[in-house]
C-alpha positions, 0 to 999 in steps of 0.5 A: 446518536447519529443514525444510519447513513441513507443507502441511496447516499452511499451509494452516491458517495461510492459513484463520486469518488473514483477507485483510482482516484482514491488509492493514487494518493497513498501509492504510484499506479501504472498500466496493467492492461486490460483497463486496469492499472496496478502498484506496490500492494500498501497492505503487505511488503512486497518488491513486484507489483500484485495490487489491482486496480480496476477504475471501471468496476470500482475495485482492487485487489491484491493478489499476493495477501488477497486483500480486496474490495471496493473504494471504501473498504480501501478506505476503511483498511489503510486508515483504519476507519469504520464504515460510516468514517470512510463514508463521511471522509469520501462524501467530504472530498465528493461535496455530498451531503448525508442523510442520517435515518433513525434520527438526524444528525448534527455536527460534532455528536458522539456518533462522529467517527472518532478519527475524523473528528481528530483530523476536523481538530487538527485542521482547525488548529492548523488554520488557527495557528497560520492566522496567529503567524501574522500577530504582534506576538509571533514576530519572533517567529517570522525573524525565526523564518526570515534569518533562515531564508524563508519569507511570507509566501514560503511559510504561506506554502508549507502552512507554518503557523505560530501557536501563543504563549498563553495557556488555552488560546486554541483550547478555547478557539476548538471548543467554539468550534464545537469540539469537545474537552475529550477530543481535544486530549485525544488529539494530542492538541491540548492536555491536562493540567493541575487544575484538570482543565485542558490547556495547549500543548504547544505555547509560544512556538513556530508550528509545522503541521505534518501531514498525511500522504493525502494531505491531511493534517494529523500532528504538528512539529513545534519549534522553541523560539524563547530561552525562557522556554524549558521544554525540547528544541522540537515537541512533536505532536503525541502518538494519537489515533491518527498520528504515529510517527514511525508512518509519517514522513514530513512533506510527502504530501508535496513531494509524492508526485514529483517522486512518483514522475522522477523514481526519486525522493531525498531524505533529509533530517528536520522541517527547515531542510525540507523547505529550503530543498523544495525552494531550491527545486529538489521537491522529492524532498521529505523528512522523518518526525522526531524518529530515525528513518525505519521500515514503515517509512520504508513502505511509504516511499515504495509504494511511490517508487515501485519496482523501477530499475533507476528508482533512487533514495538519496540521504543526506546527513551532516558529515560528523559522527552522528551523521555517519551513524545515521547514515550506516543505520539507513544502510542497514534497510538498504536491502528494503528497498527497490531501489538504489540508495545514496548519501549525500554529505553536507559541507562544513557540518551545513544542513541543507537549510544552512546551505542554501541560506551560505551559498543559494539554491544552486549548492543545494541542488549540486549536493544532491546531485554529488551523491555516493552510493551508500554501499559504497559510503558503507564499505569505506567505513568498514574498511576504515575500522581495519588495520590495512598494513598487515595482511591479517587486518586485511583479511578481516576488513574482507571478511567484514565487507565482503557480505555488503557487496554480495549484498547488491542487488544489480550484479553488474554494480555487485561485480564493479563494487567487488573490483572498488573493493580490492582496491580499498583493500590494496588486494593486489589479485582482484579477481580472488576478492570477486570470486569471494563476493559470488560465492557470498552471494550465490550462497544467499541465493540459494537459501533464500525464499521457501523451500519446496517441502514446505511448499509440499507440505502447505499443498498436503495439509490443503488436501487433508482439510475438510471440504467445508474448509477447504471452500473457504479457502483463499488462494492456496487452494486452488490449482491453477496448473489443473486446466478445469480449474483454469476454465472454470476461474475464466467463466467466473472471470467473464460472467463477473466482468462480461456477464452479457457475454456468457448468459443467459447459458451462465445461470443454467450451470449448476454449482456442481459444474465448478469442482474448485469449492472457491469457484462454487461458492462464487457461482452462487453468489452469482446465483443470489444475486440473480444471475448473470442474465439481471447484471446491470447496475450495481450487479458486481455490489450485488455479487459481493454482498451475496458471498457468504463470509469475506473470504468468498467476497475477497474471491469475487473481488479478486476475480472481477479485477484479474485480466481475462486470459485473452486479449480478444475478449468476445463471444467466442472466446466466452462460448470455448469457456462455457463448452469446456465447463459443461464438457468436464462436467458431462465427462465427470458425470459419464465416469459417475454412470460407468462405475454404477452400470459395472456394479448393477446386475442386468438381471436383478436391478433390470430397471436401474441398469437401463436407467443409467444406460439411457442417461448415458447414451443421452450425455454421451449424445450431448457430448458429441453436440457440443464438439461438434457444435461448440456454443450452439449446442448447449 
C-alpha cells in the first residue's frame, strides 16, 4: 500500500492552493468585509449568506450549521473525499509532487483513493472518445453533429466524443493505462458480461462527458445513432461514487461564471440544447441528466445566484403537455429558490436546438428574452381547468389560485399578480381578490419559522445540561446577548487573528476568566499550542489541532473567520477587550470572597478571615488600577 503522505507536502499543498480559490468553484463569493468574503453555505439550505471565507487565514466557516475548517476539510466535506484524496486532488491542481513515507508510492495501487482513481478513468475515457470522433467509424457521428448545426470546433468545446462499436475497445485502452478490471465496473464505464470479463458500456455512440462543477469528468450521456441499436435514445452513465444524477447539471462547469456575473441561468431539456444556447450567446445555459429538474439542482444554482434581488432562473420547455407538465412540476420549487423563475415556450414544439438550426442564433437569444413569469404561466393553468362562466367555478378557480400568488415572494409583484388574477377570473371587484391573497399571505407569515417556546425550551434543555456537555456544546450555547460573553468571544476573536495585539498579557489569563465553557475550551487550545506570544507560522493549524474534539475545532475556526466588532482593529481596542475580561473575572472573584467572609466568625477562623480580607483588599486595589489605568494596569 502506499504510505503516509509527507508533512512537509501537505503543508506545501495547503499553501498552494488558496481557500478562496478553491470554494469559488462550487459557489458565488462576494465581499464580506474585513478581508473576508462570504456565499450561500453548500452544506445546508439557506436563503442568506452565513458561509465564511477568510483567504488570509486559509479557513471557512458556516455560521448557520457550523461546518468549518481549512482548504482541505472543504475538500473532504463537499466531495466526499478522504484526507490523503483531497491531499492528492489539491497537489494535482498546485503541480506538487508527493512524498509517501513507510514505503513509496506507484501510481495506480490500492492505496489510491478510490474517487480519484474514478475521476483519473473518466478523464482518460473522455480523451479517449474525443480522438475516436475523427475516426472512419465515427462519421455517423459527425453528420449526427453537422445536421444539427454543430461543426468541429463546436464539439471540440464541449468535448463530444464517440465511443466504438466494438466490445472492449476503451476496456482494453483503461486497462494500458493501468486501471484495474475493478475500477473500471466501479466507474460505470465497462460492465460485466456472460463471459465475466468486463466490456464497454457505452458502443457505437456520440458521447458528451458531464462534468462536475469544477470541471471534472464524472459520467458520460450517450446518444443512439444506429437502428440496429436496441438500447435508449440516451444511456447516461450509472449511479457511481462520484456520479449522481440528481447533483448534476449538464454545462455548469461552462455556464457558472456568466451565472454568477449576470444573476441568470436557463435551463433547458437535453445536451444538444445546451450547445446551441452557448453558441448563440445564451451561455448561463445548463441541462438536468436523464432526471427532472429537483432540489439538489436547486442548491447548485443558489450557491451561483445568492441571494440577489434580480437573480432569475428562466425554463424553457416545448409548448405540448409534456412540456407544461414539466414546467408546473419546476413550479412546484419555485418557492426554493431566491430568485425569480420564468418559462420560456419554445415555437412550434422546437427545442432550442431546432431553433437555432430553423431560425439562427438570434431566435434563440429572443426566446429567452420573451419569457413569462412561471407563476404566472402556473395561474393561467389553474385558472384554465375551471369552469369561469358560472360563479361557482369562478370561486373555485380562486380558491385554487389564490395560495400561488400569496405564494410570491416580492410583495409589490404579489399585489400586481393579485390584480392579473382578477382579471383572469372576470372578477369585477379586484380589490376582494387582493384582500383574499393578503389574508393567505399574512397567514403564511404568521406561522412560518419556529415558534418562540420552542426556542425556549432549546435555551432550558441548554441550561439543564451538564457542564461537561454544555463545553462541547455548539452555537446554542453561548448567549450572545450577555455582555461577558460578547467580550470574551472578542478577546479569543483577536488573540486568534491579532495575537500580537493582545500578548504577551493574553497567555497569563487563566481558562477561568472565560465563563462560556466554549470559550474555555478554545483558551486552552490557544494555551496547547503555546500561546498567543509564539503565534507566527502555522499557529491558526497549531490552535486547531490543539482542540480537543471537532466541535472545539469548529469553534476555533469559527472565531478565526468572524469579523471583529470594530473597524478599528488596534491596540486600544484590543487593550478595552482584555480589561473587560479580567474586570469580570476580579468582580466575580470579589463576590466569591464576600459570600466566604459572611460565613467565616472573626473570632474562631481569625486566620482565615484576614486571609480572605487581605485577598479582597488587594483585588479590590487592582480593580481600582485597571479603571484607572485601562491596559497599563494589568
Amino acid at each position: 500500500m502506499a504510505g503516509r503522505i509527507n508533512d512537509d507536502d501537505v503543508k506545501a499543498v495547503r499553501d498552494a492552493v488558496p481557500i478562496d480559490a478553491v470554494v469559488s468553484e462550487y459557489l458565488q463569493l462576494r465581499n464580506a468585509g474585513g478581508g473576508n468574503l462570504k456565499g450561500l453555505c453548500p452544506f445546508h439550505d439557506e436563503k442568506s449568506p452565513s458561509f465564511q471565507v477568510s483567504p488570509s487565514k486559509g479557513l471557512y466557516h458556516c455560521f448557520g450549521c457550523q461546518a468549518g475548517g481549512d482548504t482541505l476539510d472543504f475538500i473532504m466535506k463537499i466531495d466526499h473525499l478522504s484526507f490523503s484524496e483531497a491531499v492528492e486532488r489539491l497537489a494535482g491542481q498546485a503541480g506538487i509532487t508527493l512524498r509517501y513515507e513507510e514505503g513509496g508510492y506507484t501510481a495506480g495501487t490500492s492505496g489510491r483513493g478510490e474517487r480519484i482513481r474514478l475521476v483519473e478513468a473518466h478523464k482518460a475515457a473522455a480523451e479517449f472518445y474525443i480522438g475516436q470522433l475523427e475516426s472512419p467509424e465515427a462519421e455517423i457521428g459527425r453528420k449526427f453533429l453537422a445536421e444539427r448545426g454543430f461543426d468541429q470546433a463546436a464539439a471540440a468545446h464541449f468535448g463530444v466524443g464517440y465511443s466504438p462499436a466494438g466490445w472492449d475497445h476503451l476496456t482494453r485502452f483503461l486497462r494500458g493505462r493501468g486501471f484495474s478490471d475493478k475500477e473500471l465496473i466501479l466507474s460505470g464505464l465497462a460492465q460485466d458480461s456472460r463471459s465475466g470479463k468486463p466490456i464497454d458500456r457505452f458502443r457505437g455512440r456520440l458521447m458528451w462527458p458531464i462534468r462536475d462543477i469544477t470541471g471534472e469528468v464524472v459520467g458520460f450521456g450517450a446518444r443512439k445513432l444506429r437502428d440496429d441499436d436496441n438500447g435508449p435514445k440516451y444511456l447516461n452513465t450509472p449511479e457511481t461514487a462520484i456520479y449522481k444524477k440528481s447533483q448534476v447539471l449538464y454545462g455548469i462547469d461552462l455556464a457558472k461564471k456568466e451565472i454568477a456575473k449576470t444573476s441568470r441561468a436557463v435551463v433547458v431539456e437535453g445536451y444538444t440544447d445546451v450547445m446551441a444556447c452557448h453558441l448563440a450567446g445564451v451561455t448561463t445555459a445548463i441541462a438536468t441528466c436523464g432526471t427532472a429538474f429537483g432540489g439538489d439542482h436547486i442548491k447548485i444554482l443558489r450557491r451561483l445566484l445568492m441571494d440577489n434581488a434580480t437573480a432569475e432562473v428562466i425554463f424553457t420547455f416545448d409548448g405540448d403537455a409534456a412540456g407544461q407538465k414539466a414546467a408546473l412540476r419546476a413550479f412546484e420549487d419555485d418557492q426554493k429558490f431566491a430568485a425569480e423563475t420564468s418559462i420560456a415556450i419554445t415555437p412550434g414544439g422546437m427545442d432550442p436546438c431546432e431553433l437555432r438550426l430553423a431560425e439562427g442564433d438570434a431566435a434563440v437569444a429572443a426566446l429567452v428574452d420573451s419569457r413569462t413569469p412561471l407563476f404566472e404561466f402556473a395561474l393561467r393553468h389553474i385558472v384554465a381547468r375551471h369552469n369561469l362562466e358560472h360563479p361557482a367555478g369562478r370561486a373555485a378557480a380562486l380558491d385554487e389560485a389564490a395560495p400561488v400568488v400569496a405564494n410570491i415572494k416580492n410583495i409589490a409583484i404579489q399585489h400586481e399578480s393579485a390584480v392579473q388574477l382578477a382579471g383572469m377570473l372576470g372578477v369585477r371587484d379586484e380589490q376582494f381578490v387582493v384582500k383574499r391573497v393578503a389574508q393567505l399571505a399574512r397567514w403564511a407569515r404568521e406561522r412560518g419559522g419556529q415558534p418562540p417556546r420552542q426556542q425556549q425550551q432549546r435555551g432550558q434543555a441548554y441550561e439543564a445540561a451538564p457542564a461537561a456537555d454544555r463545553a462541547a456544546a455548539p452555537g446554542p450555547a453561548l448567549n450572545l446577548r450577555s455582555p461577558a460573553h460578547r467580550t470574551e468571544r472578542e478577546l479569543l476573536k483577536l488573540a486568534l487573528q491579532r495575537p500580537e495585539l493582545v500578548s504577551p498579557a493574553f497567555d497569563a489569563y487563566g481558562v477561568d476568566e472565560f465563563t462560556a465553557p466554549p470559550y474555555a475550551a478554545v483558551r486552552q487550545a490557544v494555551q496547547d499550542a503555546g500561546g498567543a506570544a509564539q503565534a507566527g507560522e502555522g499557529y491558526l493549524a497549531r490552535v486547531r489541532e490543539a482542540a480537543p474534539n471537532d466541535t472545539v475545532r469548529a469553534m476555533v475556526t469559527e472565531l478565526a473567520v468572524e469579523a471583529v466588532l470594530t473597524k478599528s482593529v488596534d491596540e486600544v481596542y484590543a487593550g478595552e477587550q482584555l480589561v473587560a475580561v479580567r474586570l469580570r473575572a476580579v468582580e466575580r472573584r470579589v463576590n466569591e470572597l464576600n459570600s466566604s467572609i459572611a460565613r467565616l466568625n472573626p473570632q474562631t477562623q481569625a486566620e482565615q478571615h484576614q486571609a480572605v480580607n487581605q485577598e479582597l483588599w488587594v483585588l479590590r486595589q487592582y480593580g481600582l488600577r485597571l479603571r484607572a489605568q485601562g491596559a497599563a494596569g494589568l
